[in-house]
C-alpha positions in Angstrom: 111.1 129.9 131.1 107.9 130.4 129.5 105.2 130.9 131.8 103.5 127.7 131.1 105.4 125.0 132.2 107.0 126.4 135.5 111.2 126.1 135.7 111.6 123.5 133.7 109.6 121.9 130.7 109.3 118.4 131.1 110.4 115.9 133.7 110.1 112.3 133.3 109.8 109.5 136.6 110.4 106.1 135.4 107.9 103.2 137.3 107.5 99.8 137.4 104.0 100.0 137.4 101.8 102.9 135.9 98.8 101.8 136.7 99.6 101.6 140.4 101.6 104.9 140.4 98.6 106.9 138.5 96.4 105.2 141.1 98.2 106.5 144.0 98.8 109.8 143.2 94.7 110.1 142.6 94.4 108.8 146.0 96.5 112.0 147.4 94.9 114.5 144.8 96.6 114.8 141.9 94.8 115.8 138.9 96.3 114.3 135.5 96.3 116.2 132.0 97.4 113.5 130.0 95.8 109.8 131.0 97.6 106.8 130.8 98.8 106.7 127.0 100.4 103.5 125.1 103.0 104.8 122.6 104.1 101.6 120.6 106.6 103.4 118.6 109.2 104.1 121.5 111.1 101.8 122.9 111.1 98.4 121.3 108.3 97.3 123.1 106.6 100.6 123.7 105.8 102.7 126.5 103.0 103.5 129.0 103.0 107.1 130.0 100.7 109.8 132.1 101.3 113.9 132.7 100.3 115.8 135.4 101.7 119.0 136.9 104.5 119.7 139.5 103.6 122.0 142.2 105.5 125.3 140.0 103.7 124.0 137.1 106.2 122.0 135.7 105.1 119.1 133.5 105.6 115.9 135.0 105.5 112.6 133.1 105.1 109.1 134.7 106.8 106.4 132.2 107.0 102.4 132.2 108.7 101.1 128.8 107.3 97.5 128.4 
């Protein structure tokens, strides 16, 4: 482990919706590193992705591939 990103590096939650998902977790206080991001290189159609931070500091990524 290396201090920074809490038991376990990265974590990523597949949604149907990103927009909606980002928007809910706002709503309950979560604060996001890493805004809503289009990679078009991954995937065949791309991706949609946001970070924020698990409560041990974990990184946390919210993913829809289009």
């Amino acid at each position: 482990m290396d201090g920074l990103n809490g038991p376990i590096n990265h974590l990523s939650i597949l949604v149907d919706d990103i927009e909606a998902a980002v928007a809910d977790l706002k709503s309950k206080g979560i604060v996001f590193e890493l805004e809503i991001t289009l990679d078009p290189n991954l995937y065949p159609n791309g991706e949609k992705f946001a970070i924020f931070r698990g409560p041990d500091g974990e990184r946390l990524q919210l993913e829809q591939i289009l």
